[in-house]
MIVEX-930448 format. One record per residue: residue number from 1; residue in three letters; x, y, z of N, C-alpha, C, CB in turn. Coordinates in steps of 0.001 Angstrom, whole numbers. Each point is the difference from the previous one (the first is absolute). Glycine has a CB too. Example, Ala and Ser with C-alpha at 12.3 -4.5 7.8 and 13.67 -1.06 7.14 Angstrom:
(1,ALA,(13190,-5690,7800),(-890,1190,0),(900,1200,0),(-1892,-1173,1246));
(2,SER,(1542,2223,-1966),(820,1190,60),(-770,1090,730),(1184,-628,-2145));
This chain:
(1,UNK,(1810,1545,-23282),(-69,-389,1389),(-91,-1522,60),(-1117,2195,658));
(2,UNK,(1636,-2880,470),(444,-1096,-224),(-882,-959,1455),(2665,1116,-1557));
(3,UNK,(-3779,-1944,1459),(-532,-436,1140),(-20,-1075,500),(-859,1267,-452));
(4,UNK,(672,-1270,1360),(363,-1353,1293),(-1257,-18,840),(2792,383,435));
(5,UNK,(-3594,-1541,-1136),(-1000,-638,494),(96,-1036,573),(-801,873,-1242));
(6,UNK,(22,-674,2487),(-338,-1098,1530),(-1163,-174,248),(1602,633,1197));
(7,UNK,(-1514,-2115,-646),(-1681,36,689),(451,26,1162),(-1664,-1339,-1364));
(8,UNK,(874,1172,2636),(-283,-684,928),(-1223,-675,410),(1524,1245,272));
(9,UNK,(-1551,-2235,367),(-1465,-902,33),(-711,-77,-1525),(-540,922,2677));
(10,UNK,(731,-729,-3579),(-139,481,-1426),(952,-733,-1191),(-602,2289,1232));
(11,UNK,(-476,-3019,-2214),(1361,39,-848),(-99,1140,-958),(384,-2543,88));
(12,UNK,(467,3419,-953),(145,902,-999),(-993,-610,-862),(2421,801,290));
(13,UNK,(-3265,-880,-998),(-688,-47,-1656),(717,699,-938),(-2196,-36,765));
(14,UNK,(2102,-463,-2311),(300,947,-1149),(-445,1213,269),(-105,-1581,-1524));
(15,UNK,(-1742,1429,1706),(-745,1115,-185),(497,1032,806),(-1824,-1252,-577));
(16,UNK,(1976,423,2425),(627,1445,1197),(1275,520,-563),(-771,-1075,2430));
(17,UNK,(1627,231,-2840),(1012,1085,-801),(219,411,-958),(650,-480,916));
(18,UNK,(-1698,532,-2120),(-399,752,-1122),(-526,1035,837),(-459,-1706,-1917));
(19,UNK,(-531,1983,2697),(-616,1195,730),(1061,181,286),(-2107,-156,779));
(20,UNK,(3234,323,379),(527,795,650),(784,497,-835),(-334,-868,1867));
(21,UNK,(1023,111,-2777),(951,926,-1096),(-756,876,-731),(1540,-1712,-390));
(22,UNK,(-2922,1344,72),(-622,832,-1116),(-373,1492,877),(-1175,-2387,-1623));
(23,UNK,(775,2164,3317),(-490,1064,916),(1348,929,209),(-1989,-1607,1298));
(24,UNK,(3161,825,-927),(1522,698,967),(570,72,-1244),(533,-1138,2634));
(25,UNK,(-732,564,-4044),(655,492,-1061),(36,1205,-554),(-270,-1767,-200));
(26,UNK,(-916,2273,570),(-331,2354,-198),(1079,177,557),(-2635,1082,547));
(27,UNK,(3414,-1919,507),(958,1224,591),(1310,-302,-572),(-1171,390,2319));
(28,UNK,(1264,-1083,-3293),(847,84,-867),(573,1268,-648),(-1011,-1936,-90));
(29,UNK,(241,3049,85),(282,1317,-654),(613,911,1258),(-2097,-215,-1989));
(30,UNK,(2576,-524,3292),(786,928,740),(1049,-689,473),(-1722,1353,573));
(31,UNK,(1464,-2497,-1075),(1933,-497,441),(766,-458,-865),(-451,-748,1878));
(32,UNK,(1374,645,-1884),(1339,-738,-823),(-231,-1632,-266),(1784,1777,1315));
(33,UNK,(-1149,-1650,-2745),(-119,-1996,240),(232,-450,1020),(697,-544,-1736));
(34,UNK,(134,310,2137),(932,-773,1035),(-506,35,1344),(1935,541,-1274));
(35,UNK,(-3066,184,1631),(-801,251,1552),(-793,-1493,-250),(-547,3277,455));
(36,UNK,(956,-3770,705),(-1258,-1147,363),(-925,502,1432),(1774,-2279,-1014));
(37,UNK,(-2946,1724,349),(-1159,-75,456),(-278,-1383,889),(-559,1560,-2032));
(38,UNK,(327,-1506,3632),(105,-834,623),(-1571,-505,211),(2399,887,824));
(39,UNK,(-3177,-1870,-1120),(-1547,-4,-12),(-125,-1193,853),(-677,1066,-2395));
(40,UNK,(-165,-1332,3967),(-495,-848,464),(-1111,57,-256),(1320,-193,1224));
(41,UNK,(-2328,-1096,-1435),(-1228,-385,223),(-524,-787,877),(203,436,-1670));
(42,UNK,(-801,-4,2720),(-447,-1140,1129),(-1507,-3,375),(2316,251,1064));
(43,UNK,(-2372,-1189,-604),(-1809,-586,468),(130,-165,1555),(-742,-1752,-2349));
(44,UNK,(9,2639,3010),(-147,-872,1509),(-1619,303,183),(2770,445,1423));
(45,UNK,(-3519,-1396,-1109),(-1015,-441,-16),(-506,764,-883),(-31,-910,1934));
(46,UNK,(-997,1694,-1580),(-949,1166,-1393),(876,1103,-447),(-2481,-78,1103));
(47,UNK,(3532,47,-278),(1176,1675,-710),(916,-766,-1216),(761,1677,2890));
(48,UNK,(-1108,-982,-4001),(1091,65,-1367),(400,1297,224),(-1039,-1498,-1931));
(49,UNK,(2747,1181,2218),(697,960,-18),(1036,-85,-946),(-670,303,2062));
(50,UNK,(975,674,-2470),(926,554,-784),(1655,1290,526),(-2782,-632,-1419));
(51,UNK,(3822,495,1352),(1053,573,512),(856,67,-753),(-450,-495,1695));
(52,UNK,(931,1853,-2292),(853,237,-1114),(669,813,520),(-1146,-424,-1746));
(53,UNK,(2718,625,1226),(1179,150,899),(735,22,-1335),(-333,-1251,2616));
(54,UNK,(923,2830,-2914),(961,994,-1032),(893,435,519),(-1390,722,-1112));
(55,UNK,(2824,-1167,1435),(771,461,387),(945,839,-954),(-573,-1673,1566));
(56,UNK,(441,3442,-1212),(836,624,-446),(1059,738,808),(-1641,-114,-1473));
(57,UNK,(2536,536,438),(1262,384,1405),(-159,1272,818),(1820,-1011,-1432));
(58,UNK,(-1649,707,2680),(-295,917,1200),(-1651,-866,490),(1508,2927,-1104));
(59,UNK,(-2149,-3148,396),(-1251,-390,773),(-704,-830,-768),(-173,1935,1178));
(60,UNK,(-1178,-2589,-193),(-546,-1135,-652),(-1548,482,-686),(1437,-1758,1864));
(61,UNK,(-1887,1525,-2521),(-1667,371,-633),(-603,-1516,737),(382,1609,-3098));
(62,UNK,(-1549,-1410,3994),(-575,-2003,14),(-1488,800,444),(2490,-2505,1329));
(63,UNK,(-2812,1619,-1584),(-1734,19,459),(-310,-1535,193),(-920,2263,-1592));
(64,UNK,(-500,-2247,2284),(-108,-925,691),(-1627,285,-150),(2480,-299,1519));
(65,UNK,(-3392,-931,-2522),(-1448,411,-117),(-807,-823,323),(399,1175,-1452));
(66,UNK,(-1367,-1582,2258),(-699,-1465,370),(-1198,166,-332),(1199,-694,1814));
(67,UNK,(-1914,-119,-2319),(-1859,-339,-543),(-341,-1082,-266),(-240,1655,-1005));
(68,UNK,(-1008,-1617,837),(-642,-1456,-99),(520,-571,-906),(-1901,422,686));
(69,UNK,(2286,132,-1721),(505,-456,-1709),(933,730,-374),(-1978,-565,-857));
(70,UNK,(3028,-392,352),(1624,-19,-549),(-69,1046,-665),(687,-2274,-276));
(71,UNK,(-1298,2302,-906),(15,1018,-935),(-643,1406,300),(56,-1935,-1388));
(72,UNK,(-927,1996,2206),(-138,1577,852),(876,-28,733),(-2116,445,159));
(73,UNK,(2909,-1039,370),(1428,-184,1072),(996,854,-1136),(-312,-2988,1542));
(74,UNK,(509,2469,-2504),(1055,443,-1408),(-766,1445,-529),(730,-2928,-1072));
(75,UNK,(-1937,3154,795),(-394,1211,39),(655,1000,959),(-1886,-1088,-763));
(76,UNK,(1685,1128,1639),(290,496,1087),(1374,494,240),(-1710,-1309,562));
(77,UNK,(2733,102,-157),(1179,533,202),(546,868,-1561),(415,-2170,2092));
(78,UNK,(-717,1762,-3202),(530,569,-890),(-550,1741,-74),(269,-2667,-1111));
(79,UNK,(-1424,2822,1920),(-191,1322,86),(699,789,1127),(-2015,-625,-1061));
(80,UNK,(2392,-234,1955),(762,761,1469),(1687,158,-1088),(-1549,-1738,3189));
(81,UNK,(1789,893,-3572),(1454,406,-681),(318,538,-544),(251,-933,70));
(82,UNK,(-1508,1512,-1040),(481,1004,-1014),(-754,1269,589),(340,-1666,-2280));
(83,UNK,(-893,1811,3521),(-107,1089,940),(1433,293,679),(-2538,-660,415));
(84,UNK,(3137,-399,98),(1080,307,853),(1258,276,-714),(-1061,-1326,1635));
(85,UNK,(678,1172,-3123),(1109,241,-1072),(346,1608,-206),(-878,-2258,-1281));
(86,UNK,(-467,2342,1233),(-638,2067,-248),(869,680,1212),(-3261,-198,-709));
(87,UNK,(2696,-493,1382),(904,373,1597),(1405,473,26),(-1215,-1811,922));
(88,UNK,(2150,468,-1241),(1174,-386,34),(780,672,-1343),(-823,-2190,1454));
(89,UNK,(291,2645,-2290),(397,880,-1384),(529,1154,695),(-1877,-690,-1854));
(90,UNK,(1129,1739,2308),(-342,965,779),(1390,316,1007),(-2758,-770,-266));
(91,UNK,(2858,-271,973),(1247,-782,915),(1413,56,-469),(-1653,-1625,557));
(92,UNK,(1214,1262,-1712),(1500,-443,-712),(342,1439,-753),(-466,-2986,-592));
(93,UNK,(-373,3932,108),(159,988,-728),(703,1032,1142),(-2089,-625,-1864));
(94,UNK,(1272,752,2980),(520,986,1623),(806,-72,-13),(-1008,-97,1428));
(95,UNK,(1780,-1036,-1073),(592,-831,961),(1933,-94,-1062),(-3209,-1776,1280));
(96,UNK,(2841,1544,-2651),(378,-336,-722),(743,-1201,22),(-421,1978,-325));
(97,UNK,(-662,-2840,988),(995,-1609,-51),(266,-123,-1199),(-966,-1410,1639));
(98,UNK,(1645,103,-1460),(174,-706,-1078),(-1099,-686,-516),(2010,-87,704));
(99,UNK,(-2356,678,-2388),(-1430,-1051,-664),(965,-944,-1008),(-2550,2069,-201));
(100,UNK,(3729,-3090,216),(-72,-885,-673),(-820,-760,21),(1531,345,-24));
(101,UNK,(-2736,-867,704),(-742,-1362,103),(-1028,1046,-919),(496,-1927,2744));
(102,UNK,(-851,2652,-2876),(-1145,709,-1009),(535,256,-1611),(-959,1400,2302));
(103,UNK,(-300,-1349,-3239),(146,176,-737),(178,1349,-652),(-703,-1957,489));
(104,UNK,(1391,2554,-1550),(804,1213,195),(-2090,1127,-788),(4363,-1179,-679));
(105,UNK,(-5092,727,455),(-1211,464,-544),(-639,330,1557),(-230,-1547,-2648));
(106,UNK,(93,521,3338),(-971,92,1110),(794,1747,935),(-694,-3682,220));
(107,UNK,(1825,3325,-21),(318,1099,963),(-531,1763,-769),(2481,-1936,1065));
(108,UNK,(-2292,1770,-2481),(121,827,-723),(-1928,572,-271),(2928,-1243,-963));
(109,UNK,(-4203,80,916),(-941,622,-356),(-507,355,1493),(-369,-1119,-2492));
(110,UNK,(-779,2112,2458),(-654,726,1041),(-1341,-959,102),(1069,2664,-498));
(111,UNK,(-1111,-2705,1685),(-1211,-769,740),(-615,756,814),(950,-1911,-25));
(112,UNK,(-2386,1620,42),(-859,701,975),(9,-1053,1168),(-1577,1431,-1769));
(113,UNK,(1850,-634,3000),(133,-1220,1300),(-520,816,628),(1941,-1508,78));
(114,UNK,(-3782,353,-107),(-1004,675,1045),(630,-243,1360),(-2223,-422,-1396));
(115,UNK,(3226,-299,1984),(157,465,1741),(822,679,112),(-520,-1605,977));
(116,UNK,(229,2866,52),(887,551,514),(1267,-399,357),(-1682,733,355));
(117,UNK,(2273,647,-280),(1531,-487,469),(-35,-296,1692),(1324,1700,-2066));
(118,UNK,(-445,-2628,2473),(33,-752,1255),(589,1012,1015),(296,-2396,-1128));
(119,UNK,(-1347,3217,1781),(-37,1137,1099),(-144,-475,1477),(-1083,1438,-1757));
(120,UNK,(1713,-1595,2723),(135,-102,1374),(-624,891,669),(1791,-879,-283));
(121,UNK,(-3114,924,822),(-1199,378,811),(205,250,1350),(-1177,-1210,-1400));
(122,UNK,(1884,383,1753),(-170,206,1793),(1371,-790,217),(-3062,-121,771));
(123,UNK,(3557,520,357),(1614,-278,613),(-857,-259,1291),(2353,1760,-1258));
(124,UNK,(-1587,-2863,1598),(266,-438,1152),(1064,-108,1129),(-1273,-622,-1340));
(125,UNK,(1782,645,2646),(758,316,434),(-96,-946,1292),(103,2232,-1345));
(126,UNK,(452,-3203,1640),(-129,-560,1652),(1412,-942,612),(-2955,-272,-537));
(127,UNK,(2950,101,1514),(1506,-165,710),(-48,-1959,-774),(46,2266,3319));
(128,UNK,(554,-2672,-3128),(752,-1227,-282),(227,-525,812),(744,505,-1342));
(129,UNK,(-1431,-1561,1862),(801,-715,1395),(432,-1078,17),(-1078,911,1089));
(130,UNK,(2056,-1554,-183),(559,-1503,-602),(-994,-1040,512),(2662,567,78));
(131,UNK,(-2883,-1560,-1091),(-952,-675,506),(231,-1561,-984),(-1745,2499,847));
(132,UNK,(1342,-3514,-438),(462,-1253,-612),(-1121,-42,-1443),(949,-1436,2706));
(133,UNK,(-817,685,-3456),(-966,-302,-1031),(-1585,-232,395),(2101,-990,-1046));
(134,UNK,(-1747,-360,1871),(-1323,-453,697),(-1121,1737,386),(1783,-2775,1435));
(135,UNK,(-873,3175,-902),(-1037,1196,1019),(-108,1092,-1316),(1143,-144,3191));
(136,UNK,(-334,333,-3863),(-513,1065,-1252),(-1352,-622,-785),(2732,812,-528));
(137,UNK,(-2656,-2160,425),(-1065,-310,-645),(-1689,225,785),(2055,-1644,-1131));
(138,UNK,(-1637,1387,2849),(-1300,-9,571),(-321,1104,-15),(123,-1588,1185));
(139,UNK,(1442,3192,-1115),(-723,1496,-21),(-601,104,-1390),(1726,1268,1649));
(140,UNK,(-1303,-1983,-2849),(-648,309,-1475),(-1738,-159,321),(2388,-1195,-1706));
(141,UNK,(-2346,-48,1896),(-1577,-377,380),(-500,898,791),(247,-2214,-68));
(142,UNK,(472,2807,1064),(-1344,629,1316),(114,1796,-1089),(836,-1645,3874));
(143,UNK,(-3,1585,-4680),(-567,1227,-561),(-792,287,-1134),(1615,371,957));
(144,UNK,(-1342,-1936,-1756),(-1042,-506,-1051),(194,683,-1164),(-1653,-514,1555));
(145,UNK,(3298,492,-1473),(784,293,-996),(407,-1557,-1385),(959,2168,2348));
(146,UNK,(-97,-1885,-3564),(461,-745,-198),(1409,-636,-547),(-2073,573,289));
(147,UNK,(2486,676,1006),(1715,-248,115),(-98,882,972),(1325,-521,-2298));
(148,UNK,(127,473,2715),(483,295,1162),(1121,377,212),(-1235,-1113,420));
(149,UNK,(2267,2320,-569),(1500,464,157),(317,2,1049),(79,1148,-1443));
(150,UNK,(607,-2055,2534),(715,281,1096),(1728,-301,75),(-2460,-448,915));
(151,UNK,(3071,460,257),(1527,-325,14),(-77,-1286,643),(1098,2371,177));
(152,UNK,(-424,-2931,-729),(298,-1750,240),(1085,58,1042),(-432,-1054,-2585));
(153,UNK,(-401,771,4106),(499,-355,1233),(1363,-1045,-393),(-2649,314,1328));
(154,UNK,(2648,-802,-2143),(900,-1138,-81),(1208,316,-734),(-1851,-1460,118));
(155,UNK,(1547,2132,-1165),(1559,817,-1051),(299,1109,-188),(-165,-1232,-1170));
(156,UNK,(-1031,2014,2350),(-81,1917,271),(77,291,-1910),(2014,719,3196));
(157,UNK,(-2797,-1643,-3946),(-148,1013,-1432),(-1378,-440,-419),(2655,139,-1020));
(158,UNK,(-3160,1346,669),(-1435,234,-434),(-501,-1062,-992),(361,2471,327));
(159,UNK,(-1552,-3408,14),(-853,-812,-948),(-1068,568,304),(992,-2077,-218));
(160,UNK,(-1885,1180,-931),(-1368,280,-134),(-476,-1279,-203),(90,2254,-860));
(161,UNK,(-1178,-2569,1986),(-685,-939,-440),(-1622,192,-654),(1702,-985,1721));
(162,UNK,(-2285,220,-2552),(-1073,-189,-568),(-900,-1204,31),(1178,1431,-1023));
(163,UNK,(-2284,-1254,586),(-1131,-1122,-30),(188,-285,-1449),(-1875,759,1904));
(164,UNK,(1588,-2205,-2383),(455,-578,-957),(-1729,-170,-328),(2907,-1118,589));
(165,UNK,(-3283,1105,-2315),(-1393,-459,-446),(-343,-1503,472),(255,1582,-2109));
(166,UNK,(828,-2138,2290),(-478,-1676,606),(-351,256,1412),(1738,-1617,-1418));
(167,UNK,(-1277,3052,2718),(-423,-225,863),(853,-115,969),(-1485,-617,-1143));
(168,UNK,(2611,230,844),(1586,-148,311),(638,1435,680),(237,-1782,-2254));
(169,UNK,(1038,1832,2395),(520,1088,378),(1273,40,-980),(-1035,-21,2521));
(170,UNK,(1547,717,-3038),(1435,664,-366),(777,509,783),(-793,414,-1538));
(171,UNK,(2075,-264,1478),(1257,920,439),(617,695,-783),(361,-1281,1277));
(172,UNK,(262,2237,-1373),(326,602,-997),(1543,932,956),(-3069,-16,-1674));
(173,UNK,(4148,-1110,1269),(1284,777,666),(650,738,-1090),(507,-1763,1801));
(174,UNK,(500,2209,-1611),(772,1026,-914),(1369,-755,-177),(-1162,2395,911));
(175,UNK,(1599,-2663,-2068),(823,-637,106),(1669,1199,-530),(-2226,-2566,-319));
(176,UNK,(2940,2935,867),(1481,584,122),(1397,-816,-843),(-1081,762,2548));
């Protein structure tokens, strides 16, 4: 596996990228040489965050881990990835994508994957009405949701808007 280390507000150290290769290097035993490993490191005030980003074909593996300290930051995501790996095995075996980005051992040994399989609980059902961005966002808030599916008064095609962790708003059009 092949990695691409970043800071932001941050410079890289030997040591931060001896850890992250030595932490995201375990997952060396489920991909192919040739997969790169996309690794940001950033500082905003007391949050060390960490954001790692595996692009394989048909879909992406990323996690996203924040703490007081870099290296419980690198703890961390390296445990959400090789959770969402267990996951995505599972996926690829169903499904029978394509596993070139994996290694031909990983698809092949058996893993115990304490989470359940991803079961849909409750359906929802309600009309769609056309409505501009602005006003989907104020119905998101008065329902104290954190998104929002309506029809875009403006191109009659279904978006969704959301609340962003900075606080912000998103759009989310469909692109044809």
């Amino acid at each position: 596996m092949k990695f691409v280390i970043s800071g932001k507000n941050l410079e890289v150290t030997d040591n931060l990228r001896q850890m992250v290769e030595k932490k995201l290097g375990k997952l060396d035993r489920y991909f192919s040489p040739d997969t790169t490993c996309t690794v940001t490191l950033s500082v905003e005030k007391e949050r060390q965050k960490v954001e790692v980003t595996v692009p394989v074909k048909g879909s992406i593996i990323r996690s996203e881990q924040v703490s007081n300290d870099m290296y419980v930051s690198i703890d961390l995501v390296e445990e959400i990835i090789e959770r969402q790996l267990m996951k995505y095995k599972k996926k690829i075996i169903d499904k029978h994508q394509s596993a070139e980005s994996f290694q031909k051992e990983y698809l092949e040994d058996v893993y115990d994957v304490d989470d359940e399989e991803i079961r849909i609980i409750r359906s929802k059902k309600f009309e769609i009405k056309p409505m501009y961005p602005e006003d989907a966002c104020v119905q998101m808030e008065l329902l104290g949701h954190s998104f929002f599916v309506f029809n875009n008064a403006e191109t009659g095609r279904t978006n969704v808007v959301y609340k962003r962790k900075d606080g912000a708003y998103g759009l989310i059009e469909p692109e044809y």
